[in-house]
MIFI-175920 format. One record per residue (C-alpha): residue number from 0; residue in one letter; x, y, z. Coordinates in nm, 4 decimals. Each point is the difference from the previous one (the first is absolute). Layout:
# residues N
<r nr="NUM" rest="A" x="X" y="Y" z="Z"/>
...
//
This chain:
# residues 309
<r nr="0" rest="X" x="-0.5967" y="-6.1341" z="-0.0158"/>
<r nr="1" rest="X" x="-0.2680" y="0.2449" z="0.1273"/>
<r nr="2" rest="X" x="0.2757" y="0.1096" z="0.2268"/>
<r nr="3" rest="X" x="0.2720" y="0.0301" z="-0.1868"/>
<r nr="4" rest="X" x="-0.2511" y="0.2498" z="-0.2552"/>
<r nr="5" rest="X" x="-0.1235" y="0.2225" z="0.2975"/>
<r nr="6" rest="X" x="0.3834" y="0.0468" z="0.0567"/>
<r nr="7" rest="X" x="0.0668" y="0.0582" z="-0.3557"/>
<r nr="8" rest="X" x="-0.2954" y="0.2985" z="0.0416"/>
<r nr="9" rest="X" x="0.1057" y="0.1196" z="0.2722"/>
<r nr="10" rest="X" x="0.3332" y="0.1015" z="-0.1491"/>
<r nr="11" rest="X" x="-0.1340" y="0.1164" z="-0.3219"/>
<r nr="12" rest="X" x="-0.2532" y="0.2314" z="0.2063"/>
<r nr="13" rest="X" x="0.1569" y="0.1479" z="0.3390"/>
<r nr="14" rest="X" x="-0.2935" y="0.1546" z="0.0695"/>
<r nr="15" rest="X" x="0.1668" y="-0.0017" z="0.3790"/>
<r nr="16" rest="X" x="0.3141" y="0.1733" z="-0.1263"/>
<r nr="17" rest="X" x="-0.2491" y="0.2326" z="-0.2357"/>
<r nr="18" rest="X" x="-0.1966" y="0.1135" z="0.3025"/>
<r nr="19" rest="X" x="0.3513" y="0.0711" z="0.1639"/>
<r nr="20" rest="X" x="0.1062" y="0.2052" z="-0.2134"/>
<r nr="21" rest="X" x="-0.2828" y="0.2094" z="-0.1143"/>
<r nr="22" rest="X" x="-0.0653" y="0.0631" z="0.4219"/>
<r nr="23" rest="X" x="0.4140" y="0.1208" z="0.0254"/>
<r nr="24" rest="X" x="-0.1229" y="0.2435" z="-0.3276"/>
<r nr="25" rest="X" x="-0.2663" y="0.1237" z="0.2316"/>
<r nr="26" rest="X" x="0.1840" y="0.0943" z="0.2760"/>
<r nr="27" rest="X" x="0.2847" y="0.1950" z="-0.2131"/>
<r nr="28" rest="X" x="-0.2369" y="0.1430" z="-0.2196"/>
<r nr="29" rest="X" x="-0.1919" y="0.1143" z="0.3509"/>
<r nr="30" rest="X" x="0.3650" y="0.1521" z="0.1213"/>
<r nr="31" rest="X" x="0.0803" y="0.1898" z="-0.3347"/>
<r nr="32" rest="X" x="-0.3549" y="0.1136" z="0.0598"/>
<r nr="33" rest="X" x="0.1683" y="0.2032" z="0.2803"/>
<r nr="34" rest="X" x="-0.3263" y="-0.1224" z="0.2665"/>
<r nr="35" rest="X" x="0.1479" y="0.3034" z="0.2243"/>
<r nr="36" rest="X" x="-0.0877" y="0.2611" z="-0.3020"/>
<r nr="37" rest="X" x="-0.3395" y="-0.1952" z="-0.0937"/>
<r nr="38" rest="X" x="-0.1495" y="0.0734" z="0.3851"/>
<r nr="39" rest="X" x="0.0930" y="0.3905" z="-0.0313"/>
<r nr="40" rest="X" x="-0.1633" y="-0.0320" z="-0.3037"/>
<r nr="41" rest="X" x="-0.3036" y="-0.1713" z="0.1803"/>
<r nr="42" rest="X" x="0.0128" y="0.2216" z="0.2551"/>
<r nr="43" rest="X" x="-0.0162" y="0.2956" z="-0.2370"/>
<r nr="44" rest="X" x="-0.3231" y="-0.1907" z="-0.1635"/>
<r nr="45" rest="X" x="-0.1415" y="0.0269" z="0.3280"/>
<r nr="46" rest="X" x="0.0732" y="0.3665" z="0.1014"/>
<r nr="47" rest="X" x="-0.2073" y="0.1475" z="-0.2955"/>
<r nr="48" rest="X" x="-0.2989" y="-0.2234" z="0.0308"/>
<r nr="49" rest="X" x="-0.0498" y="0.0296" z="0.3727"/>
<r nr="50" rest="X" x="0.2854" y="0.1670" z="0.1258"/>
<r nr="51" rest="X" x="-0.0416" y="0.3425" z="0.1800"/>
<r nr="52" rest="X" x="-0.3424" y="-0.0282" z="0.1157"/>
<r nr="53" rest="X" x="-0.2870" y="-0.0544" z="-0.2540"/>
<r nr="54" rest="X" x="-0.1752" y="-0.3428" z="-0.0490"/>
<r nr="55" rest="X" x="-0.0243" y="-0.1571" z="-0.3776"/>
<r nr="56" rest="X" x="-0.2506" y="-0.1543" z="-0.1941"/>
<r nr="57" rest="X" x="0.1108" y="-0.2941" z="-0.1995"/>
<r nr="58" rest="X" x="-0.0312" y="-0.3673" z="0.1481"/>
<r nr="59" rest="X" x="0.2911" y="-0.2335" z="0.1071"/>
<r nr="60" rest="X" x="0.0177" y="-0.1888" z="-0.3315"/>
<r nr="61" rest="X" x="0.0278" y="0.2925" z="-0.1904"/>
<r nr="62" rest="X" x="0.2334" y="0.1863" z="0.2593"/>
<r nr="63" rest="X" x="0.1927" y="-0.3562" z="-0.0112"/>
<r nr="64" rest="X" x="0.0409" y="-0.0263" z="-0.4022"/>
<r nr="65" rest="X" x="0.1211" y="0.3591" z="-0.0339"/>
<r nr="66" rest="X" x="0.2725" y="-0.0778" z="0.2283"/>
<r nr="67" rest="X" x="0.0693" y="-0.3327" z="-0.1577"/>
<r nr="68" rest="X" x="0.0126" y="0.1791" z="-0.3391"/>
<r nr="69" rest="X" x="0.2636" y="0.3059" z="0.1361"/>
<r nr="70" rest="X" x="0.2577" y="-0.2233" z="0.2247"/>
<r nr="71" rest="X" x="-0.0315" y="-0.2430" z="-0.3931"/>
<r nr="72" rest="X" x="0.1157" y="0.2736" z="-0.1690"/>
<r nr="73" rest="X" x="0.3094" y="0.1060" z="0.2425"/>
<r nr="74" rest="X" x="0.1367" y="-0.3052" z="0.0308"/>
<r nr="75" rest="X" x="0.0081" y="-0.0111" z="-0.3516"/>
<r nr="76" rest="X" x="0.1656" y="0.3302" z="-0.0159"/>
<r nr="77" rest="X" x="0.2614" y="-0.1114" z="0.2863"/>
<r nr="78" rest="X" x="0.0927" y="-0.3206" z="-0.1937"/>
<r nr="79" rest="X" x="0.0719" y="0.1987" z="-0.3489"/>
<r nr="80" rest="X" x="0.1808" y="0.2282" z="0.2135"/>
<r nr="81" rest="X" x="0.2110" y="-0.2814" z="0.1284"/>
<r nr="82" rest="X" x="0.0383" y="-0.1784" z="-0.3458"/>
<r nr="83" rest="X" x="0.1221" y="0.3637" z="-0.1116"/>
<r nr="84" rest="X" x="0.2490" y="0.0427" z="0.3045"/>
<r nr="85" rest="X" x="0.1618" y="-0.3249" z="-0.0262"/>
<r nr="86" rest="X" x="0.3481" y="0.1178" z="-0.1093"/>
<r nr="87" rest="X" x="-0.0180" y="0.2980" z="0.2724"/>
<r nr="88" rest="X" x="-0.1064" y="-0.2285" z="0.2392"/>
<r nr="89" rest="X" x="0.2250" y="-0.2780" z="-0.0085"/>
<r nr="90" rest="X" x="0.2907" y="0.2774" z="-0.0281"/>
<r nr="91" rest="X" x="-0.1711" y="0.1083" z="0.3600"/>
<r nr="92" rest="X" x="0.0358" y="-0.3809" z="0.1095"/>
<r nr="93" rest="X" x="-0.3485" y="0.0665" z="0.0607"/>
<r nr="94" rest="X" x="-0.1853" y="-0.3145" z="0.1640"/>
<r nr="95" rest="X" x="-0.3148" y="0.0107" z="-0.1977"/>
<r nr="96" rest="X" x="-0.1392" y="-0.3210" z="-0.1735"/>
<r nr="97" rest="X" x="0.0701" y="0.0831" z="-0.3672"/>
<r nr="98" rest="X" x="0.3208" y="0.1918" z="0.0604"/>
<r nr="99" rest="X" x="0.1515" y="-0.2976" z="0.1994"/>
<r nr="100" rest="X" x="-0.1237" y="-0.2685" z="-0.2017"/>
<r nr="101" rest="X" x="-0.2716" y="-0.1194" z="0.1275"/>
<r nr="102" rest="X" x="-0.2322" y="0.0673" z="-0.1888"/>
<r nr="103" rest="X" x="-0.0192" y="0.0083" z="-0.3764"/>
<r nr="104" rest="X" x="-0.0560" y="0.3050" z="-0.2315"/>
<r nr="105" rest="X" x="-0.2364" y="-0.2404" z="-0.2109"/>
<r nr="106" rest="X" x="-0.2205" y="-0.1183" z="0.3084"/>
<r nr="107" rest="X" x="0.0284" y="0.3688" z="0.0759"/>
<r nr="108" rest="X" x="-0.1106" y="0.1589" z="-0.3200"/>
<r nr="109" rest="X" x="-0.2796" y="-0.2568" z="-0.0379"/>
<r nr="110" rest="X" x="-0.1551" y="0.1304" z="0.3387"/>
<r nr="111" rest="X" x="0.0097" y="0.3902" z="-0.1282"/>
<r nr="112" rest="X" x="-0.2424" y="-0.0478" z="-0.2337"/>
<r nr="113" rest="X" x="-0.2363" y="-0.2427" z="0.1528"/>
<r nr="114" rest="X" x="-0.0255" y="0.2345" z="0.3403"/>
<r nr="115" rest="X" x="-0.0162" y="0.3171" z="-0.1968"/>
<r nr="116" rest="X" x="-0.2907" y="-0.1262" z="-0.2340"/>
<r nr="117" rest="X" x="-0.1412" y="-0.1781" z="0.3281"/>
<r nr="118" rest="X" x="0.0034" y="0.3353" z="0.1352"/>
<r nr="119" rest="X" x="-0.1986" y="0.1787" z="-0.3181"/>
<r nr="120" rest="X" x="-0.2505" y="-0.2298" z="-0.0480"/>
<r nr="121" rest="X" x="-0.1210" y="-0.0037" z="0.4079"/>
<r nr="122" rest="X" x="0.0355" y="0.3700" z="-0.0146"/>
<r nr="123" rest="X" x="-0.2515" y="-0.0268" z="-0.2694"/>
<r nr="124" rest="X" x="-0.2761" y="-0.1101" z="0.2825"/>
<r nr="125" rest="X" x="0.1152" y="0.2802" z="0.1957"/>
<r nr="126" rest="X" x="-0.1271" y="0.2922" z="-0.1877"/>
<r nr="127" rest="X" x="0.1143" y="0.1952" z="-0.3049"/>
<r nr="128" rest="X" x="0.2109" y="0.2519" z="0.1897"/>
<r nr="129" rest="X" x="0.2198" y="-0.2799" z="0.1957"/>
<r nr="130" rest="X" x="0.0391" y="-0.1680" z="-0.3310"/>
<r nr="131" rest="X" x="0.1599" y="0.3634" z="-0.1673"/>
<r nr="132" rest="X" x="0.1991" y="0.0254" z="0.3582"/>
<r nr="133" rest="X" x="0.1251" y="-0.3828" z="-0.0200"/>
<r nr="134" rest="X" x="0.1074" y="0.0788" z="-0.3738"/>
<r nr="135" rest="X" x="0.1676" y="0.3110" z="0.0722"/>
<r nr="136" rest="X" x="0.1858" y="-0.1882" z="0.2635"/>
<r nr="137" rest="X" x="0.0881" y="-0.2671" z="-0.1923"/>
<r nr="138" rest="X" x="0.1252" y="0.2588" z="-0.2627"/>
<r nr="139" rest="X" x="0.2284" y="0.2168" z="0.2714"/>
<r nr="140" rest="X" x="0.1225" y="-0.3278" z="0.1238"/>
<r nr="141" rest="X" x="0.1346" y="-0.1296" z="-0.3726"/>
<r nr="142" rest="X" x="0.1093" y="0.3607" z="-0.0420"/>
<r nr="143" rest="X" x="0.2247" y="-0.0529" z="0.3169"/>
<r nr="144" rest="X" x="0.1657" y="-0.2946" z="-0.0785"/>
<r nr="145" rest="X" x="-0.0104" y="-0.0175" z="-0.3438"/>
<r nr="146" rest="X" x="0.0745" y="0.0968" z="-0.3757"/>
<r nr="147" rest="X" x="0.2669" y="0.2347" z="-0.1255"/>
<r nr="148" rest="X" x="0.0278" y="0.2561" z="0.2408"/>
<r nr="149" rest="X" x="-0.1478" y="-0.1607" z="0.3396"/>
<r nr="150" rest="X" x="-0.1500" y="0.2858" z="0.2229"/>
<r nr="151" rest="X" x="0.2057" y="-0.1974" z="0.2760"/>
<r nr="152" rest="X" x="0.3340" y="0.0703" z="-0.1464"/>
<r nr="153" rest="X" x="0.0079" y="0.3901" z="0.1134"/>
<r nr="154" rest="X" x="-0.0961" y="0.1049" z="0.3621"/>
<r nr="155" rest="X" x="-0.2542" y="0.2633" z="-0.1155"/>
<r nr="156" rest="X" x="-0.2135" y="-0.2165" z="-0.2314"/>
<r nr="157" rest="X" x="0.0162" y="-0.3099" z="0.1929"/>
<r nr="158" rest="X" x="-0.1084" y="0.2192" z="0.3574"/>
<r nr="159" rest="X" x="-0.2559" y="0.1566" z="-0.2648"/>
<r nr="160" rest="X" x="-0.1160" y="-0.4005" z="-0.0601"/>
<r nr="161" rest="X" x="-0.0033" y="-0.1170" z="0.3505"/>
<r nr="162" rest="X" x="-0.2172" y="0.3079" z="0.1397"/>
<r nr="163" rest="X" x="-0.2773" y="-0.0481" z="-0.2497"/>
<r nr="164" rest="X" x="0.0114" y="-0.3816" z="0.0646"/>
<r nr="165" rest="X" x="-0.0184" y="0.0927" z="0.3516"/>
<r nr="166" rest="X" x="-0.2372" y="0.2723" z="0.0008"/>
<r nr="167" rest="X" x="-0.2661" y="-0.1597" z="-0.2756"/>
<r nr="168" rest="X" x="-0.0536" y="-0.2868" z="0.2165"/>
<r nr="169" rest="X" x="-0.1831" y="0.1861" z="0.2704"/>
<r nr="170" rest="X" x="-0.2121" y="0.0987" z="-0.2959"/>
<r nr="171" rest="X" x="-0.0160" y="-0.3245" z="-0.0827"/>
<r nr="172" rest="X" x="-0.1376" y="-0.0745" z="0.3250"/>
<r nr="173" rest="X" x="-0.2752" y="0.2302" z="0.0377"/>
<r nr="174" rest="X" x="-0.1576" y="-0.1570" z="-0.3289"/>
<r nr="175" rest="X" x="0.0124" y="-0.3351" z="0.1079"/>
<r nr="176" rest="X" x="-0.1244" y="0.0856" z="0.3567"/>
<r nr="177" rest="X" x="-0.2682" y="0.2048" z="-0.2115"/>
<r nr="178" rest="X" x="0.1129" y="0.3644" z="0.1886"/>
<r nr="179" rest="X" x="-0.0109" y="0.3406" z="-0.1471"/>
<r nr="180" rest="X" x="0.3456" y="0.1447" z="0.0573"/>
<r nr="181" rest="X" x="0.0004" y="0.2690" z="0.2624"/>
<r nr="182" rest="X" x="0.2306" y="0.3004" z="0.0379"/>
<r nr="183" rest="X" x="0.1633" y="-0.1386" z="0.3096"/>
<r nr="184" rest="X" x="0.0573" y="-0.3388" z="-0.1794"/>
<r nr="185" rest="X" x="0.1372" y="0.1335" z="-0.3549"/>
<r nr="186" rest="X" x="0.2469" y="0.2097" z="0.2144"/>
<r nr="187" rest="X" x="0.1185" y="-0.2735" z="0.2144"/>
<r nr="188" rest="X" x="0.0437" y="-0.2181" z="-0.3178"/>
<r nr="189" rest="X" x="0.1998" y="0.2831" z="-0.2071"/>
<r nr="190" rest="X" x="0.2284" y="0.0512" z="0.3373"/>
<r nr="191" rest="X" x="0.0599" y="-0.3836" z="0.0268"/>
<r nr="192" rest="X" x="0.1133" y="-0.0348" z="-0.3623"/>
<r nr="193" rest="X" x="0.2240" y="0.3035" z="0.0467"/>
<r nr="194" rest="X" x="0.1351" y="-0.1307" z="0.3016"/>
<r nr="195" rest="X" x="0.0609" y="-0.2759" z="-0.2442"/>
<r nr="196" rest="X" x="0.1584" y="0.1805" z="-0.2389"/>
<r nr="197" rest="X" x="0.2382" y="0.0904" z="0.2501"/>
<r nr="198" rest="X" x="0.1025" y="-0.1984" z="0.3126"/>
<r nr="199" rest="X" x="-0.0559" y="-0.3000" z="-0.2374"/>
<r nr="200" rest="X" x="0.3183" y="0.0816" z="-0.1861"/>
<r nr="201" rest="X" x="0.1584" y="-0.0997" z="0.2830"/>
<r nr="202" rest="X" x="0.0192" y="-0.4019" z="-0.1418"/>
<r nr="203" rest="X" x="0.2804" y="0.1199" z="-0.2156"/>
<r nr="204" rest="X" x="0.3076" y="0.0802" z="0.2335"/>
<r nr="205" rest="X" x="0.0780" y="-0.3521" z="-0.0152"/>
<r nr="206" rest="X" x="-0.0302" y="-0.0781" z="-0.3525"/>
<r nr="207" rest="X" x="0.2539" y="0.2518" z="-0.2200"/>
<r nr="208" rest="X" x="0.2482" y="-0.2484" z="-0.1283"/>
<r nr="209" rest="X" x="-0.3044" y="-0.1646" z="-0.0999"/>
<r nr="210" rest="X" x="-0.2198" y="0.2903" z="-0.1501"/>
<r nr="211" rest="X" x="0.3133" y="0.1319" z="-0.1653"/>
<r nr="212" rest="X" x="0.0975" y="-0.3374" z="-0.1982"/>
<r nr="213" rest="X" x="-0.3346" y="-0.0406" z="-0.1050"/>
<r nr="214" rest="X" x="-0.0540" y="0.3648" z="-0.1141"/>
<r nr="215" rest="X" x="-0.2257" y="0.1436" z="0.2625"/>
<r nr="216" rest="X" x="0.0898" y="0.3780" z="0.0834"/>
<r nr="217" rest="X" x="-0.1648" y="-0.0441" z="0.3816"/>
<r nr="218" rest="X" x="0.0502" y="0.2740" z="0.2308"/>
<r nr="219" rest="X" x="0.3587" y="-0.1320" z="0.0976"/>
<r nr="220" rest="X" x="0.1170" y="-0.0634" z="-0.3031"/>
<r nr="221" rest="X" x="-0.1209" y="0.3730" z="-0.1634"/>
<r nr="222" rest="X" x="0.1978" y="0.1850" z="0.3395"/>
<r nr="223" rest="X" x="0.1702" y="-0.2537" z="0.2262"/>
<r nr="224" rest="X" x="-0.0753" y="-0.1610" z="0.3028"/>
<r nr="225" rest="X" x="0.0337" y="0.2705" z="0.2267"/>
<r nr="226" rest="X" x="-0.2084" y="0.2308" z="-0.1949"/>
<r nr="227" rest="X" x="-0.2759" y="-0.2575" z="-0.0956"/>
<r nr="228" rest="X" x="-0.0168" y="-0.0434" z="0.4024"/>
<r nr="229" rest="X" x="-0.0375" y="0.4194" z="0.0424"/>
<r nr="230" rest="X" x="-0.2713" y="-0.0031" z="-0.2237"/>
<r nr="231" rest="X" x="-0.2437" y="-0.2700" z="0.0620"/>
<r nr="232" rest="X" x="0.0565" y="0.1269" z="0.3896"/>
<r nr="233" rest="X" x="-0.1251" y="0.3439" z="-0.1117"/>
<r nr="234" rest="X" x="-0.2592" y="-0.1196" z="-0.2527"/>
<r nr="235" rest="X" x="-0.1788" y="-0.2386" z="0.2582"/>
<r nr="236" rest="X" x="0.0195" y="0.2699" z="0.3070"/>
<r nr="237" rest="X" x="-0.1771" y="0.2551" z="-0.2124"/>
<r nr="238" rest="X" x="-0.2306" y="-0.2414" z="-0.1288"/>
<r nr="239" rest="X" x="-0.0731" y="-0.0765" z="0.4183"/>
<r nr="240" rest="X" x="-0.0349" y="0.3530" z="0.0975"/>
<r nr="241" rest="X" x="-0.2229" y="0.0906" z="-0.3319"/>
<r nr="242" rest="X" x="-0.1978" y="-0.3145" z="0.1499"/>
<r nr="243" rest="X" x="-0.0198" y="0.1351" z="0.3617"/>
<r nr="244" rest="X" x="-0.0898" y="0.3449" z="-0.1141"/>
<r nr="245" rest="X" x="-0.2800" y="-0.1558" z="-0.1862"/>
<r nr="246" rest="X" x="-0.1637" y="-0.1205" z="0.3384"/>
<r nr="247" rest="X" x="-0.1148" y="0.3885" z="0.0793"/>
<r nr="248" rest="X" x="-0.2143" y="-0.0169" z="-0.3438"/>
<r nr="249" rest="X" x="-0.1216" y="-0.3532" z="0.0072"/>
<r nr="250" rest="X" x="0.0354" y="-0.1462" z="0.3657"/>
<r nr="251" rest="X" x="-0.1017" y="-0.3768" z="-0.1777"/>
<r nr="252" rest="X" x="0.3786" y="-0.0105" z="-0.1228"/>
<r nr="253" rest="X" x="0.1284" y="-0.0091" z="0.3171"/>
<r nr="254" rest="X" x="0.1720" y="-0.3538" z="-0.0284"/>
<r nr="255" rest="X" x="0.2386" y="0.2165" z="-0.2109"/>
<r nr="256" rest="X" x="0.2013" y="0.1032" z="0.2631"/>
<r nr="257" rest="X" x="0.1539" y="-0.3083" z="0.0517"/>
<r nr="258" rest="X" x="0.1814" y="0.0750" z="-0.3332"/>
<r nr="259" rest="X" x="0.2068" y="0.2832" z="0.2376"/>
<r nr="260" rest="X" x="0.1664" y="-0.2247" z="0.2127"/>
<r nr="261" rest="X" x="0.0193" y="-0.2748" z="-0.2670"/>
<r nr="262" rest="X" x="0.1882" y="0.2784" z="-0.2260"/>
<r nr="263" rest="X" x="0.2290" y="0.0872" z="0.3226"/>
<r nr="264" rest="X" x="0.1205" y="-0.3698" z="0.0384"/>
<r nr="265" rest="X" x="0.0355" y="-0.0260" z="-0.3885"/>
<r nr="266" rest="X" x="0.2717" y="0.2905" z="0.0214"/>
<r nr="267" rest="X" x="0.1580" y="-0.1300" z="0.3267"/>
<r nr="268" rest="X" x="0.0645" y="-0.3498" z="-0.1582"/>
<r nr="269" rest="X" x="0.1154" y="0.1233" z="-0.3405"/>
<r nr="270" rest="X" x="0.2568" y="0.2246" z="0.1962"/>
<r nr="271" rest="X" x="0.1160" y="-0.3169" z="0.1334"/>
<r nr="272" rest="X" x="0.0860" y="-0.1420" z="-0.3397"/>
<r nr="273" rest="X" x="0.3539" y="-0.0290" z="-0.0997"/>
<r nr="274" rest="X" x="0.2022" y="-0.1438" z="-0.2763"/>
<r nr="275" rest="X" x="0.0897" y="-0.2782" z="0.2225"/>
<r nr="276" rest="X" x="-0.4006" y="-0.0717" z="0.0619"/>
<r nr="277" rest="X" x="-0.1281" y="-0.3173" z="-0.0816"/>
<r nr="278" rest="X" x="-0.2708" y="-0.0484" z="-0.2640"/>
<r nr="279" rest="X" x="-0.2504" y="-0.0834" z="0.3009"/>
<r nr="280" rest="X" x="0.1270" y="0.2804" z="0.1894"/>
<r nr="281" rest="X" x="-0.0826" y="0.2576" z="-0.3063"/>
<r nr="282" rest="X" x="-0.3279" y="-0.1487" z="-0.0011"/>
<r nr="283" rest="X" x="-0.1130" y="0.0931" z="0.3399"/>
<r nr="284" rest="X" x="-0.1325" y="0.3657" z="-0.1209"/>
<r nr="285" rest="X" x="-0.2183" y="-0.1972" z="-0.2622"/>
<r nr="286" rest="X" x="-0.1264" y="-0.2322" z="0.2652"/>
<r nr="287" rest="X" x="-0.1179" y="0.2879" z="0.2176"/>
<r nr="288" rest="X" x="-0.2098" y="0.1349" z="-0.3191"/>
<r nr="289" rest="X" x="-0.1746" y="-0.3329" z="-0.0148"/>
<r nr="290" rest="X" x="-0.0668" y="0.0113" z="0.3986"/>
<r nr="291" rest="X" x="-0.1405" y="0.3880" z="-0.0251"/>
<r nr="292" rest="X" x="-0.2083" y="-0.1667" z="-0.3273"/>
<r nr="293" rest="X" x="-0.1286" y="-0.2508" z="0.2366"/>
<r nr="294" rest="X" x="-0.1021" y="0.1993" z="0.3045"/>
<r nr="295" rest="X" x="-0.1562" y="0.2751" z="-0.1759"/>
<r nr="296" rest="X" x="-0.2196" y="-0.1981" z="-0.2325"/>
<r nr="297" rest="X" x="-0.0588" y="-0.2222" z="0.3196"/>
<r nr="298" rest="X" x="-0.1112" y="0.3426" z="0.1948"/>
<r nr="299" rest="X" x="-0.2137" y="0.1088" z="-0.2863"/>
<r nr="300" rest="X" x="-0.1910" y="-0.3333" z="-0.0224"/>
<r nr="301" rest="X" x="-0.0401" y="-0.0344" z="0.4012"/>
<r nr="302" rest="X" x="-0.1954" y="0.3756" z="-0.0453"/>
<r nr="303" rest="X" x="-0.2349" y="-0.0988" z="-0.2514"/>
<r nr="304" rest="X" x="-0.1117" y="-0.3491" z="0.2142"/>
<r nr="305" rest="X" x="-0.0240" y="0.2022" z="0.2881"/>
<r nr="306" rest="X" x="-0.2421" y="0.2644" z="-0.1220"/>
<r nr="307" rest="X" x="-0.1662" y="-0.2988" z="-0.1581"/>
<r nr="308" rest="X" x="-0.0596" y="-0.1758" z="0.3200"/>
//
């Protein structure tokens, strides 16, 4: 009899099967996350507290929190961007968790709001300036994705969105590391979300039929394919060069030259690109802006532990 109830519990409560499922959540809600976007965005953290040369003052906990509190709040940005995208995305045959399935708009829409109000109340113990630059993210980020008018369904409001996103986090770092902002620092921060702004268009040569059905006037869809390659080639080589010249005023910056060559190889590829390109083969410009994202913040951050040491 005692038996025969255990087994009658254990089928009423699959606390096995629970635990199962709510780890398989984890891991899709950690892919829709995009973990490749949330270490740039790390990274960037990083720069502007101790990046460039110049120590910091705040401790490891609070250092530790402010990044917990900014990587909260993208994620939650990334996942109402992907809840938003679905139709676009599935019309892509893109292999993300909540476009293919697996992973539920629900389970999805739950975690939005508990990581973005994780991510205001620990920027709360960071200081009152992180907690205005976590809300104003947080507000850029809904503006992106969501609403009547999305910023991200036109190229110039939705490279306007990811540039501040991109830029304001170095700001974001320097509070939480407890640094002043410098000249050298608030330059390479405004060049980084330009180059943003620019080469980071790039992620949309593969995704018209996509952008088009679900309204979104990208770059490709406002001039064409061949166009939309011209111009992000010629936007993100004059965003290098403005970058290199930069070096002769403020010789800190100079990790910015690796935008030149990143720019170059941008171009090449998207030359390559023809209408009988594969989806992965249109991506390859976009995946050379997220290499040049990683080296340069990587450079930056290997200056400022070197002068420290």
């Amino acid at each position: 009899m005692v038996n025969n109830s255990l087994a009658a519990d254990a089928v009423k409560f699959p606390v096995p099967r629970i635990v199962a499922a709510s780890g398989s959540n984890l891991w899709w809600l950690s892919l829709e996350a995009r973990p490749i976007v949330l270490v740039v965005f790390t990274l960037r953290l990083a720069v502007g507290g101790m990046g460039l040369g110049g120590g910091h003052s705040s401790s490891f906990a609070h250092v530790t929190v402010g990044h917990l509190s900014w990587l909260c709040g993208i994620a939650s940005i990334y996942l109402l961007n992907g809840v938003t995208d679905i139709r676009g995305d599935r019309e892509n045959r893109s292999e993300r968790p909540l476009a293919a399935g697996r992973l539920s708009v629900k389970t999805a829409s739950t975690s939005i709001v508990l990581l973005a109000a994780t991510s205001v109340a620990l920027a709360a113990l960071v200081s009152g300036a992180f907690f205005l630059e976590v809300m104003l993210l947080l507000i850029v980020g809904i503006a992106y994705s969501a609403g009547r008018r999305p910023m991200k369904n036109h190229a110039g409001s939705a490279a306007a969105a990811t540039a501040v996103a991109g830029g304001l986090t170095y700001f974001a770092g320097m509070e939480a590391y407890g640094r002043l902002p410098s000249p050298p620092i608030v330059v390479f921060a405004a060049m980084m979300g330009l180059w943003i702004a620019a080469a980071g268009a790039a992620k949309d040569f593969g995704d018209a039929r996509g952008d088009l059905l679900a309204g979104r006037r990208t770059l490709p869809v406002l001039f064409g394919a061949t166009r939309a390659r011209s111009w992000v080639t010629v936007t993100s080589t004059s965003v290098a060069l403005v970058g290199v010249a930069l070096t002769a005023v403020f010789p800190a910056v100079w990790p910015l030259t690796l935008l030149l060559p990143a720019a170059v190889w941008v171009g090449v590829l998207a030359r390559r690109i023809s209408p009988q390109s594969t989806r992965a083969q249109q991506r390859r410009p976009y995946q050379v802006f997220m290499a040049s994202q990683y080296s340069v913040n990587i450079l930056a951050i290997a200056i400022g532990l070197a002068t420290l040491l």
